[in-house]
C-alpha positions as CSV (number, residue, x, y, z in Angstrom):
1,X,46.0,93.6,14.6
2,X,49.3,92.6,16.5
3,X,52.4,94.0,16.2
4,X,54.5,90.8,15.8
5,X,52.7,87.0,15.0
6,X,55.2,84.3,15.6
7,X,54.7,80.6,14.7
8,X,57.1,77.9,15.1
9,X,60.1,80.1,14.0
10,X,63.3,78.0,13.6
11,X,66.6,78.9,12.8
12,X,69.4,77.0,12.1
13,X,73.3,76.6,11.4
14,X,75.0,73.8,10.7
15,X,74.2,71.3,13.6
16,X,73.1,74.3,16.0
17,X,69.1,75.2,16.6
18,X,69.5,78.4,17.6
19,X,65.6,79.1,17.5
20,X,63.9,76.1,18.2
21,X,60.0,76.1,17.0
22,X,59.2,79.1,18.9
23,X,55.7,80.9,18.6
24,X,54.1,84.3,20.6
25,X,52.7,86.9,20.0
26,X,52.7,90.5,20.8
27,X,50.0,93.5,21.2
28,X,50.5,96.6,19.5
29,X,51.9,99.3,21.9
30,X,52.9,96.2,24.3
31,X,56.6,96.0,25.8
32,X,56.9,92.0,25.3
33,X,60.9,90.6,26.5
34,X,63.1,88.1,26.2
35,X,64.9,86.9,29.3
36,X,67.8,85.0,28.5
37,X,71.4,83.5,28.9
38,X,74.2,84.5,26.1
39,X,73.3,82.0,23.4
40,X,69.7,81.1,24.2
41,X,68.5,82.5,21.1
42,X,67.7,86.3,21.5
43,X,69.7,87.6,18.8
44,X,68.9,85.4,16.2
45,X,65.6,85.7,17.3
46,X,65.2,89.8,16.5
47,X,67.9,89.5,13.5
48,X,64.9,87.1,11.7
49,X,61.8,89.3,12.6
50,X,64.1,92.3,11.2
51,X,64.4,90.9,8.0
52,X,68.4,90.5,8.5
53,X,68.6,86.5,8.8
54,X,66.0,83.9,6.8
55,X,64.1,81.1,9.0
56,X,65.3,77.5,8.5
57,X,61.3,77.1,8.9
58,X,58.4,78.5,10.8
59,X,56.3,82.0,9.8
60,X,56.1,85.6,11.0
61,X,54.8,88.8,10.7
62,X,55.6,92.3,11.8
63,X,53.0,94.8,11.6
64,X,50.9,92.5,9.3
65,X,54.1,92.3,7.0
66,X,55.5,88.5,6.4
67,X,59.2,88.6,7.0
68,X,60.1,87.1,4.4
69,X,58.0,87.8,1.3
70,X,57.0,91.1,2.4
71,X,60.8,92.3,3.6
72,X,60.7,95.7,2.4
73,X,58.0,96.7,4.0
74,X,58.9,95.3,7.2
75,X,61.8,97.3,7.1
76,X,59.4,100.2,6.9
77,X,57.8,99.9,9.7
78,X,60.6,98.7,12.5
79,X,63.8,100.3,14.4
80,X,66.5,98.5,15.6
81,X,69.4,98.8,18.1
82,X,72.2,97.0,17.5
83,X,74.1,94.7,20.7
84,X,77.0,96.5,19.1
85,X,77.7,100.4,19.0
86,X,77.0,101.0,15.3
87,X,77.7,105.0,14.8
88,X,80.3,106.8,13.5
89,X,82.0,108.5,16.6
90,X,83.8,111.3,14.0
91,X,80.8,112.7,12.7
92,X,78.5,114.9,15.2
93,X,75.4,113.6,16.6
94,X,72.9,115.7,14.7
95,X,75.1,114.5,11.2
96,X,75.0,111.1,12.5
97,X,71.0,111.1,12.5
98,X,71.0,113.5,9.1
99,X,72.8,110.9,7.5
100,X,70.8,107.8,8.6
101,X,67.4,109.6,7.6
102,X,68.8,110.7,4.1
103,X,68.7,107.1,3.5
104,X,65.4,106.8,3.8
105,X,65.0,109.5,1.2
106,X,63.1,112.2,3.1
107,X,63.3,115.2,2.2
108,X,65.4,117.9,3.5
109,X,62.6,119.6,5.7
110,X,61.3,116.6,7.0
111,X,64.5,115.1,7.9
112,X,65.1,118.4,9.7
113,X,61.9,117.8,11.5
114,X,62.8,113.9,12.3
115,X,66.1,114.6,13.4
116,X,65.1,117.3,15.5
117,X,62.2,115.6,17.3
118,X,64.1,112.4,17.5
119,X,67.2,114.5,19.8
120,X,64.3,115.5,21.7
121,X,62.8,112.6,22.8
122,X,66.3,111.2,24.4
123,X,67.2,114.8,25.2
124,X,70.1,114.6,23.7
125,X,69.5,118.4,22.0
126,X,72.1,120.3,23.6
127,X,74.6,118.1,22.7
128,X,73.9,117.2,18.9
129,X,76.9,119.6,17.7
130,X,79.2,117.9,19.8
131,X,81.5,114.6,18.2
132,X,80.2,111.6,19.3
133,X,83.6,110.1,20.3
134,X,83.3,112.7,23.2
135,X,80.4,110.9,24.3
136,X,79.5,108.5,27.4
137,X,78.3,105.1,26.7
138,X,75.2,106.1,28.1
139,X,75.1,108.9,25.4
140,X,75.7,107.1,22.5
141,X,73.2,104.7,23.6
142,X,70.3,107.3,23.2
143,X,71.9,108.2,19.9
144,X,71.3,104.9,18.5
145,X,67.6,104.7,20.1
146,X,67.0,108.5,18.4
147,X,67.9,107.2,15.3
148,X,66.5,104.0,15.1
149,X,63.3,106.6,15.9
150,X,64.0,108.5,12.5
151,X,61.3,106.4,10.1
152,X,58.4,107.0,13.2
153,X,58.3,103.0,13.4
154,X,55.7,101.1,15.0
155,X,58.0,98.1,16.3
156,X,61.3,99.1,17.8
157,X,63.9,96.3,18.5
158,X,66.1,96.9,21.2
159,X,69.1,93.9,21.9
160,X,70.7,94.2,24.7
161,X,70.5,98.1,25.0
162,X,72.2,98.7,28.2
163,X,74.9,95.7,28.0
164,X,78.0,97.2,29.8
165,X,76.5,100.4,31.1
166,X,76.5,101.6,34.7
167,X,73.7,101.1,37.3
168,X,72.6,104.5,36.9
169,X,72.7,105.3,33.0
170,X,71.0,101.8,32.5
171,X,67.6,103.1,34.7
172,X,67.9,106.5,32.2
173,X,68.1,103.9,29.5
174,X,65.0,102.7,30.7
175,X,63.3,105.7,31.3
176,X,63.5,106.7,27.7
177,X,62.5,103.3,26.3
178,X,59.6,103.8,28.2
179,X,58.8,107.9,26.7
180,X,59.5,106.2,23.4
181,X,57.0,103.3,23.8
182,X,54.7,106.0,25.7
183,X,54.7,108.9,23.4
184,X,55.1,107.4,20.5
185,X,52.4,104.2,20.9
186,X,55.7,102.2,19.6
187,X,55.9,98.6,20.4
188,X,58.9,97.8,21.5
189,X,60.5,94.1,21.9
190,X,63.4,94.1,24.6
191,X,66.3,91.4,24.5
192,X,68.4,91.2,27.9
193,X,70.2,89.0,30.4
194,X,69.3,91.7,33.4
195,X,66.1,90.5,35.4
196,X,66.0,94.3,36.4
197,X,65.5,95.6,33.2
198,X,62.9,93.0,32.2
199,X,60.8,93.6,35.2
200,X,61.0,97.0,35.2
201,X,60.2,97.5,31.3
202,X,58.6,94.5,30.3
203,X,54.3,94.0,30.2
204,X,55.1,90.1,29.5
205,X,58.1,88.4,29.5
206,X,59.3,85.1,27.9
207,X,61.7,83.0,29.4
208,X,64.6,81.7,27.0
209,X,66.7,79.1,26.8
210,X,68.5,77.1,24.3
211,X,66.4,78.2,21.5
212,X,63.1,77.5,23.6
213,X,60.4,79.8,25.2
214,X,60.2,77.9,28.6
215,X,57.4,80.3,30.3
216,X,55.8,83.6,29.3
217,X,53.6,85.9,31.0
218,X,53.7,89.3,33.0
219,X,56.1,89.5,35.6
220,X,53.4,89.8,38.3
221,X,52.6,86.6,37.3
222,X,55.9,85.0,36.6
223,X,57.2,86.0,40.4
224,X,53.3,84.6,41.7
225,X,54.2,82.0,40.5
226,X,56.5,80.4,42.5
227,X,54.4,81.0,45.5
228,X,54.5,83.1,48.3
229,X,57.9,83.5,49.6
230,X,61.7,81.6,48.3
231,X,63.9,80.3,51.6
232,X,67.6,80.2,50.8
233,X,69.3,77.4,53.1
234,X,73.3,77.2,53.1
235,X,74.9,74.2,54.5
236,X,79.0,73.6,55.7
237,X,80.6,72.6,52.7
238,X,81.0,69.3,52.2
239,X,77.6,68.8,54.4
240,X,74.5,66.6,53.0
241,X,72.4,68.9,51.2
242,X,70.9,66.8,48.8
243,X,70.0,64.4,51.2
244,X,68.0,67.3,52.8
245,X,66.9,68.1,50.0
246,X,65.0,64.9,49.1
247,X,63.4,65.5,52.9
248,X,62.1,69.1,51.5
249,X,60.5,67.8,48.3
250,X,57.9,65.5,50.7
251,X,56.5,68.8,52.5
252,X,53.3,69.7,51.2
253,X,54.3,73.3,51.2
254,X,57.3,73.2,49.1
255,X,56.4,73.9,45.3
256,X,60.1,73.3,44.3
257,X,63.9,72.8,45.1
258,X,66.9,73.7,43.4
259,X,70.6,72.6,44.8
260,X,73.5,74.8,43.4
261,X,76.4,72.8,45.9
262,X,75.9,73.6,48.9
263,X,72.6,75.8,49.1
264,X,69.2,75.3,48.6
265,X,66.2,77.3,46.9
266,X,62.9,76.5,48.2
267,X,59.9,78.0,46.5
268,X,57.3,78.0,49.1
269,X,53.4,77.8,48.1
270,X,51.9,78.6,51.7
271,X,51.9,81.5,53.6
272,X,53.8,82.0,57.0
273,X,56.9,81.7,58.4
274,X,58.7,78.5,57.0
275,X,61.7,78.6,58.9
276,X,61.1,77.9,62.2
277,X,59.7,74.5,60.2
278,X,62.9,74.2,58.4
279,X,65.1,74.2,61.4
280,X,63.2,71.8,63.3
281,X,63.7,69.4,60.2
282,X,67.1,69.7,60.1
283,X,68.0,69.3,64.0
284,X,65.4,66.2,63.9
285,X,67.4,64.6,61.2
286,X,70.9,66.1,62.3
287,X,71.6,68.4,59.1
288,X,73.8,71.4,60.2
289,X,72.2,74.5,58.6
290,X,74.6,77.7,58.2
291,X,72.3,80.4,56.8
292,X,68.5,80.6,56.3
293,X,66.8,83.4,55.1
294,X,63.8,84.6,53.5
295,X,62.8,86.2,50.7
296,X,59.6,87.5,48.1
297,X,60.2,85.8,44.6
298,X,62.5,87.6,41.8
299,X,62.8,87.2,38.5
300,X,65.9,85.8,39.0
301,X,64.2,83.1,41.3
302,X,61.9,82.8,37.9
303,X,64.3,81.7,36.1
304,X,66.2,79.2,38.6
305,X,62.9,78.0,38.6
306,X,62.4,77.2,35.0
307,X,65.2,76.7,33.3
308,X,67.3,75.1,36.4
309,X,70.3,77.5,36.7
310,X,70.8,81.2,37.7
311,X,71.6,83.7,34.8
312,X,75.3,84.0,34.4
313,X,76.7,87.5,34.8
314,X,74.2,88.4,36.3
315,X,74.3,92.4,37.8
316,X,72.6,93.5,40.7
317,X,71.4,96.8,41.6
């Protein structure tokens, strides 16, 4: 059975499509994610397969359960973390995660146990006496993960996890996503605008924008297929690129190329040096080239690719 069965899921307000006839699936155990802009649909994407927002149209099921007639249920069986920091910084961590699991009405011994192993697994148990205002961001991060963890579910939502954190507590994020989807079989479906995170968690990835899934697939396969190698040309500003540009698009070894002012993107299909080729292109048709360089495709060059622009706000490790 699969984890999550989406078909043409559409949500809308007012005159805005956020989620625009979208359909995929994911595998039980799988780490599927969406790669996307602010406002390509993400959010409203996870907030319908958790029950929290109703389709304008379309179907889907978590864990077998149909999101809308079978609500309770889903709620059972998923975990969710929140964009926004959703705990209450006075209380400690361990009476945070006592408090969410007596709402699931377990009782007292087995919430113990839940809240206990869920500290554990984001090793966050020398610190559950302490207040969580005295936390890092990092910290309270794996608080939220540990007790959206509490109810053992079998599909964990995670939107935007690591939005705002540092280099460094972002990979720890990462690391215990991955324990959690590891040692606990839980399949987990990642939102986030950092091509790093999606290519270092993700086993497929679908590309997002306005509403749409423009491409999905693993991110072996998404970076193979732009081709071998990406050439970045810079021109003097002011200087022809398009015009270059347009000579580019007639070489038989150019899959694709994107303009953003004065620099080009080149996705190159054959293997070999390129540049040398390049150059001799532009001094036989007098374009002045002020950088060229080379490198293997990115997920970022993925997404220039397909949806045309680079992600904005990007971070870079």
């Amino acid at each position: 059975m699969k984890a999550i069965v989406v078909d043409n899921l559409t949500k809308v307000f007012g005159h805005l499509v956020a989620v625009d006839h979208i359909s995929f699936e994911v595998g039980e155990g799988e780490i599927f994610g969406f790669l996307g802009a602010n406002g390509a649909g993400k959010t409203s994407t996870i907030m319908m397969l958790a029950t929290a927002l109703n389709p304008s149209s379309g179907m889907a099921t978590v864990c077998g359960y149909d999101i809308v007639r079978e609500r309770d249920r889903v709620r059972e069986s998923i975990g969710i973390v929140f964009e926004e920091l959703s705990l209450d910084i006075n209380l400690t961590a361990r009476e945070n995660l006592d408090f969410h699991a007596s709402l699931y009405h377990l009782p007292r011994k087995v919430r113990d146990e839940r809240v206990s192993q869920s500290l554990h697994l984001v090793g966050l148990e020398d610190r559950q006496n302490i207040l969580v205002k005295y936390y890092s961001g990092g910290m309270q991060r794996r608080l939220e993960i540990a007790r959206a963890m509490l109810n053992s579910p079998k599909v964990l939502f995670l939107d935007e996890p690591t939005l705002g954190l540092d280099v460094q507590t972002r990979r720890l994020l990462w690391d215990y996503a991955k324990t959690v989807n590891k040692e606990s079989s839980t399949t987990i479906l990642l939102n986030t605008h950092y091509v790093e995170e999606a290519d270092y968690l993700c086993n497929r990835i679908a590309v997002l924008e306005h509403g749409r899934i423009v491409k999905v697939d693993t991110p072996k396969a998404l970076k193979d297929s732009l081709g071998s190698s990406v050439l970045s040309i810079k021109f003097p500003q002011g200087a022809r690129a398009s015009e270059f540009a347009n000579l580019l698009n007639g070489m038989s070894w150019v899959k694709k190329v994107d303009q953003h002012d004065s620099q080009l993107e080149l996705s190159v299909g054959d293997r070999g040096m390129k540049i040398p080729e390049v150059v001799r292109l532009a001094r036989t048709h007098g374009f002045v080239i002020s950088a060229i360089g080379e490198h293997k495709p990115s997920l970022e060059d993925v997404f220039l690719h397909y949806v045309g622009k680079k992600l904005q706000g990007e971070e870079h490790e």
